[in-house]
C-alpha positions in Angstrom: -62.5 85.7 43.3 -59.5 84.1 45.1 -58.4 86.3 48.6 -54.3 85.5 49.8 -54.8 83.4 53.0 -54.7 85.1 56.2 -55.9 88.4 54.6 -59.0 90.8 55.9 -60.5 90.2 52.8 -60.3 86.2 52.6 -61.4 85.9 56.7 -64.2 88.1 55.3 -65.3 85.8 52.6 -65.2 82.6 54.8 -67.3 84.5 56.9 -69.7 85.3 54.9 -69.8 82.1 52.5 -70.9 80.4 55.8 -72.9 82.9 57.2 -74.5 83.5 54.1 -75.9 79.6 53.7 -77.1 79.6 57.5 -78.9 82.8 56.3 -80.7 81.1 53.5 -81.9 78.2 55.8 -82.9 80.1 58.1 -85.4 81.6 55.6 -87.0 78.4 54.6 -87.7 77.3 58.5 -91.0 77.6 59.2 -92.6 79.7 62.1 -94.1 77.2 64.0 -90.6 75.1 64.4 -89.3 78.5 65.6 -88.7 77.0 69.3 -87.7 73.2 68.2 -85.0 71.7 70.0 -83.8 67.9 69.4 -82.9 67.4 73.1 -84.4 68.6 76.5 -81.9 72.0 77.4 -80.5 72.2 73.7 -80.8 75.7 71.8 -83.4 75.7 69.1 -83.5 77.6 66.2 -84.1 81.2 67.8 -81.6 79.9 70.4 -78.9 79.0 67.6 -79.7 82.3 65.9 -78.8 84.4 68.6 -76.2 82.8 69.5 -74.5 83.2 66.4 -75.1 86.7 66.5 -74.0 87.6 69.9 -71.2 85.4 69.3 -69.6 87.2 66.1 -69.9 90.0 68.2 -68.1 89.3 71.5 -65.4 87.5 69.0 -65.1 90.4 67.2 -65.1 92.8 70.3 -61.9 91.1 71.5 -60.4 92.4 68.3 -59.5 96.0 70.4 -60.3 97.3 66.7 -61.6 101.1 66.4 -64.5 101.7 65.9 -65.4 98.6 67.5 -68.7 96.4 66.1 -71.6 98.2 67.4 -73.1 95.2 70.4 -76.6 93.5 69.6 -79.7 93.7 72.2 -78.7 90.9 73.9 -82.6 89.9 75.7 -83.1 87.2 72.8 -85.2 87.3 70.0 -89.0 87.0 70.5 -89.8 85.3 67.5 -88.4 84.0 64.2 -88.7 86.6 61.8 -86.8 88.5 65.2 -83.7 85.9 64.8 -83.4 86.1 61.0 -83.5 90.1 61.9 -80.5 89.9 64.2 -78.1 87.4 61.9 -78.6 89.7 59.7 -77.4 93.0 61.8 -74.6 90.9 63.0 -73.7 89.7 59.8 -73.3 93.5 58.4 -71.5 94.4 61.8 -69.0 91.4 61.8 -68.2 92.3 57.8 -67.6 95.8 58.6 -65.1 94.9 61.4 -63.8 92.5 59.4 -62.8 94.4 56.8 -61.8 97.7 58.5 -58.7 95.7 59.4 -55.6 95.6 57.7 -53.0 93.2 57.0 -50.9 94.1 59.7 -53.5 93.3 61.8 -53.6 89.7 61.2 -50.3 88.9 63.3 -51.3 91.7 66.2 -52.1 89.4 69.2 -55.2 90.2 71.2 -56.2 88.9 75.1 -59.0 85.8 73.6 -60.7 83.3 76.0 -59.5 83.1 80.3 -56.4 85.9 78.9 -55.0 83.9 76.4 -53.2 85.8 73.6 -53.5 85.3 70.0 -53.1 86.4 66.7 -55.8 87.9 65.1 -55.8 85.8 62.3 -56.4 83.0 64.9 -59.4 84.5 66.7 -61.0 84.8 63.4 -60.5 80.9 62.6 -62.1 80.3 65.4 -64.8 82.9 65.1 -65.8 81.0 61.9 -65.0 77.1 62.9 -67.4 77.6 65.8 -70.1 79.3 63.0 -69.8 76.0 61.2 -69.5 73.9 64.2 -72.8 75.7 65.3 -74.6 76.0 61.8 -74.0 71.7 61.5 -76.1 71.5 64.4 -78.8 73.7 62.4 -78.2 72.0 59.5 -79.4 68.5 61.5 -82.3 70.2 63.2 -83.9 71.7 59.7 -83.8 67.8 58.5 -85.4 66.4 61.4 -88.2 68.8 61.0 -88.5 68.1 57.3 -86.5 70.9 55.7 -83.8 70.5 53.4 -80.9 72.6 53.9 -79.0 74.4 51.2 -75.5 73.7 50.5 -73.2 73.9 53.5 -71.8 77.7 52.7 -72.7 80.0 49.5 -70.5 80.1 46.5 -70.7 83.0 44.3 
């Protein structure tokens, strides 16, 4: 199904089309490469997981929307299973904010990064360009530890 551009409903779908394929990786990564980084003081997996998470939250907590997106534990996930656990709860919570808002909202301006002011519409593109930005970085580490990655978001 085709969304109009710059609508709740399509920023919700690019969300989740991306979101959705760093899901399914994150499913086939094994246990034991749970804490694999490729460079001394880079995030590994669990880093890049949580990351993400906390990310589409703060992103989405700039939105000033009521209610606003209920806030992760933010102490880091212990494990694997514990990462896929929280992209998960943030995914639900970043859809639900998502799509509580309404078209209107897309040209309110919000206070974003150091007080800058934006449209909504914008903080959302760059809620999801640094989701891809950050899932190509996870999308090199699976191969280097032997795992082929699925396609780059999820159709369907």
């Amino acid at each position: 199904m085709l969304f109009p551009m710059n609508t709740p409903a399509h920023y919700a779908r690019a969300f989740q089309m991306h979101r959705a394929a760093l899901q399914d990786l994150y499913e086939t990564l094994p246990d034991e490469q749970s804490t694999f980084s490729p460079w001394e003081g880079g995030m590994s997996f669990i880093g890049l997981a949580d990351h993400l998470a906390a990310s589409s939250q703060r992103f989405l907590g700039l939105l000033g929307s009521e209610p606003p997106a209920p806030i992760l534990d933010t102490s880091g996930s212990a494990d694997l299973p514990s990462a896929r656990s929280r992209l998960q709860e943030s995914t639900e919570n970043a859809l639900l904010a998502i799509r509580a808002l309404s078209e209107e909202d897309m040209n309110r301006r919000v206070k974003a990064f150091g007080g800058r002011e934006m449209p909504v519409a914008a903080l959302l593109d760059f809620m999801i360009q640094h989701e891809a930005h950050h899932k190509g970085q996870v999308w090199m580490m699976a191969r280097m530890v032997g795992v082929q990655p699925p396609m780059f978001v999820k159709l369907g």
